[in-house]
C-alpha positions in Angstrom: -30.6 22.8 -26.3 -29.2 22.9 -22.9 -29.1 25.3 -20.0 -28.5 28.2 -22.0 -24.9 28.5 -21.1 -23.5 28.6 -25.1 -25.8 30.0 -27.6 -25.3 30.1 -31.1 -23.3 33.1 -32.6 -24.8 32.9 -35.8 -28.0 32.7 -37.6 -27.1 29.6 -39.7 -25.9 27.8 -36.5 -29.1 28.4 -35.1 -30.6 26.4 -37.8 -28.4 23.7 -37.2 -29.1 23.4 -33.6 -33.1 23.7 -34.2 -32.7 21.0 -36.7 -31.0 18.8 -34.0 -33.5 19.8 -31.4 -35.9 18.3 -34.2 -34.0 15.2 -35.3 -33.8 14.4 -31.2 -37.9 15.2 -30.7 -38.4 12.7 -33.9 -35.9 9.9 -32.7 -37.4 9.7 -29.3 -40.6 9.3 -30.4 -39.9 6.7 -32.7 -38.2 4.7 -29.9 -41.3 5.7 -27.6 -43.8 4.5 -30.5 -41.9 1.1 -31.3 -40.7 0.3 -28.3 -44.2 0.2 -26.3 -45.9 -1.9 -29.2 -42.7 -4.8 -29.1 -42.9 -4.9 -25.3 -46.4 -5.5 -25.4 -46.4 -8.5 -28.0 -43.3 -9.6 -25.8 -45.7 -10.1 -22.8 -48.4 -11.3 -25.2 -46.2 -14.1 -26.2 -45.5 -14.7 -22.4 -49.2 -15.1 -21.5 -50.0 -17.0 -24.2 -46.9 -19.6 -23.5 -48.1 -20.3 -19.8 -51.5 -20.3 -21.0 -50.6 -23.4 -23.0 -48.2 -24.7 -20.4 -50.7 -24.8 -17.6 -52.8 -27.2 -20.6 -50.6 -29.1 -20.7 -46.2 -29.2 -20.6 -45.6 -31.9 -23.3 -47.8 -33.2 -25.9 -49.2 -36.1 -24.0 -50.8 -34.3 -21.5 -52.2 -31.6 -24.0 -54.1 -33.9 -25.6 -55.3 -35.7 -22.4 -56.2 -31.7 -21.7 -58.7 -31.8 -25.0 -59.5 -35.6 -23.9 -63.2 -36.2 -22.3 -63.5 -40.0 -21.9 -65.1 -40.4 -25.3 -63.4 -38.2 -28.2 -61.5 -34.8 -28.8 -64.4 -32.8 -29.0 -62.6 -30.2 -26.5 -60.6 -28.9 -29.2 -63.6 -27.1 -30.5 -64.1 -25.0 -27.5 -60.6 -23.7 -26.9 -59.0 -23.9 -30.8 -61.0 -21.3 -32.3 -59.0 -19.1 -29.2 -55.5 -21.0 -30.0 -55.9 -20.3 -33.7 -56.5 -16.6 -33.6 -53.1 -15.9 -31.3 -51.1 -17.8 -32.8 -52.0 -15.8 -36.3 -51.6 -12.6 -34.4 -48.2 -14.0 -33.1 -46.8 -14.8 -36.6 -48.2 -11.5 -38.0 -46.4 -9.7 -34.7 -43.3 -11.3 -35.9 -43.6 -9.7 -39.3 -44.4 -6.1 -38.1 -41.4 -6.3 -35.9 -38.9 -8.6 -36.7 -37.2 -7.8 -33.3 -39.5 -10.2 -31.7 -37.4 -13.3 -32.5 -34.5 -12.4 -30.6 -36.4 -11.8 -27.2 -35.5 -15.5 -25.4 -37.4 -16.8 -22.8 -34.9 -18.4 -19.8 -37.2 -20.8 -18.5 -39.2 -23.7 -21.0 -42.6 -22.8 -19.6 -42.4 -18.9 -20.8 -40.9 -20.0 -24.6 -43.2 -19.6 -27.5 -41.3 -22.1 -29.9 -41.7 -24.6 -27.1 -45.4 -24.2 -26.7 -46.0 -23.6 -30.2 -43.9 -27.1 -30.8 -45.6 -28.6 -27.9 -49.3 -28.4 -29.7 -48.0 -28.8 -33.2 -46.8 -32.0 -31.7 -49.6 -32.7 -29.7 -51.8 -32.7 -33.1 -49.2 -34.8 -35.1 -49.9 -37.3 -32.8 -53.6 -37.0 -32.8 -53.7 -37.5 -36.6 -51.2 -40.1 -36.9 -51.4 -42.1 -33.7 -55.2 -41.5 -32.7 -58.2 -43.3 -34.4 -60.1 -40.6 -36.3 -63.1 -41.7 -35.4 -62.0 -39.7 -31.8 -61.4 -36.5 -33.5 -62.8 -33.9 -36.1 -60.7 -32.7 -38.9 -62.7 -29.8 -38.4 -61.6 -28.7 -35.0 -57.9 -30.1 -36.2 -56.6 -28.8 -38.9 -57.6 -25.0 -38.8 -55.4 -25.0 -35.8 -52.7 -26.7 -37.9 -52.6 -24.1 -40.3 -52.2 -21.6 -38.1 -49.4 -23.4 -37.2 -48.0 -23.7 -40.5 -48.5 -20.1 -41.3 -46.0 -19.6 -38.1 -43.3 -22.0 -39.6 -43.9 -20.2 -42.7 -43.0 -16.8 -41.6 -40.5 -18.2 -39.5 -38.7 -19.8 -43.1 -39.4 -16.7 -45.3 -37.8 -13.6 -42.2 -35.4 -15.3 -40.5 -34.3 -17.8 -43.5 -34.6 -21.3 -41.4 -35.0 -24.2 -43.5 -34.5 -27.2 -41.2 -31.3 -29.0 -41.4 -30.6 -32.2 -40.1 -32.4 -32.9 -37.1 -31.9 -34.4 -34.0 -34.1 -37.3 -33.4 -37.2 -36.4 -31.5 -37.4 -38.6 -28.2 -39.5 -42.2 -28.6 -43.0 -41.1 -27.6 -44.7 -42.9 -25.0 -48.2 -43.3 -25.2 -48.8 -44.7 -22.2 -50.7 -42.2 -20.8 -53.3 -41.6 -23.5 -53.6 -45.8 -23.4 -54.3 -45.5 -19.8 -56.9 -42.9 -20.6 -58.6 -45.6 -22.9 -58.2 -43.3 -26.2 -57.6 -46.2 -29.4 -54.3 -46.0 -30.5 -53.5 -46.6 -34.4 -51.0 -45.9 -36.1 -52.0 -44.3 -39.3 -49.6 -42.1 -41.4 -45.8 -41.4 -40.8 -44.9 -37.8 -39.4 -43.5 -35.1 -41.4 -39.7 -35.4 -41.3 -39.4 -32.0 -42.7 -41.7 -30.4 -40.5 -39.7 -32.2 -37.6 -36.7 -30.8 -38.8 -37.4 -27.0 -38.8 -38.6 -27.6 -35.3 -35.5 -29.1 -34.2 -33.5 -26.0 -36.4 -36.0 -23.7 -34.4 -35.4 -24.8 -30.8 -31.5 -25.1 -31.3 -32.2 -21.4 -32.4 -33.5 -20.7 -28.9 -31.3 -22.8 -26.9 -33.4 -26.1 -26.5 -34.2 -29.3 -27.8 -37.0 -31.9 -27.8 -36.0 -32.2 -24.4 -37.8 -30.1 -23.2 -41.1 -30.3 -25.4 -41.4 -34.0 -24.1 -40.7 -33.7 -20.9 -42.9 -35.8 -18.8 -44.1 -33.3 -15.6 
């Protein structure tokens, strides 16, 4: 197995050295064969948090993002797209597990931010928006791909969303500058707020920086 410099003496030690030349061929290629998969839904993740970032860095602007003057109808163009990676993200998470523990230094490249940042941006649609400015339609597929994320997130890594720290008071002052009707009309999910908060502790954050104003 090496230069040649020490050879076995006997036949049955030159079984055991062919089975370690064997067991070596086999555990590099297993690294080879998992390792390039996981690096690639690590960048995947990467694009698709800046993609959402350059939308929009907290949930105010995201929605002013899907905003055109008159409704929300912009949600229908791009949530179809949205939709389908985050699905591929939480399915990525369940092939390889590993994928949770990759942190992101910087807010803008962090998936649970981004991902909280448009779950967000859609609680307030439906509870703080006039429906008639928005169609469940274009909302709520995209909000349960979310909630297949949260899902996967509870049943592999075992969070269940202790107490939470009180999210920052929202201002909607931008969106009433904007001229979209404002009403409030259900309460938000406290549960669903807390496995947020129990998710971006996990990674080092806080609602900080989901509402961030930039």
């Amino acid at each position: 197995m090496g230069l040649g410099d020490y050879e076995p003496a006997h036949a049955n030690w030159g079984v055991v050295s062919s089975f370690f030349s064997f067991l070596g061929l086999v555990f590099i290629s297993l690294i080879v064969s998992y390792a390039l998969p996981v690096l690639t839904r690590v960048i995947e993740k990467k694009q698709f948090s800046m993609y959402v970032h350059h939308m929009g860095g907290n949930p105010q602007d995201l929605l002013l993002y899907f905003w055109n003057g008159k409704d929300f109808s912009r949600i229908s163009n791009i949530g179809d797209s949205l939709r389908q990676q985050i699905l591929m993200i939480a399915e990525s998470h369940k092939a390889y597990p590993i994928l949770h523990y990759y942190h992101a230094n910087q807010s803008k490249n962090s998936l649970v931010i981004c991902l909280c940042i448009i779950d967000e941006a859609l609680d307030l649609l439906m509870t703080q928006v006039t429906q008639d400015q928005w169609d469940e339609k274009d909302v709520l597929p995209l909000r349960k791909a979310i909630d297949v994320y949260l899902q996967t997130m509870k049943n592999l890594y075992r969070y269940k969303g202790g107490t939470a720290s009180a999210p920052p008071i929202i201002d909607l002052s931008k969106l009433s500058a904007a001229h979209v009707r404002l009403e409030k009309t259900k309460n938000q999910e406290s549960e669903r707020k807390a496995l947020w908060d129990d998710l971006l502790k996990a990674k080092g954050w806080s609602w900080h920086e989901v509402y961030t104003l930039r």
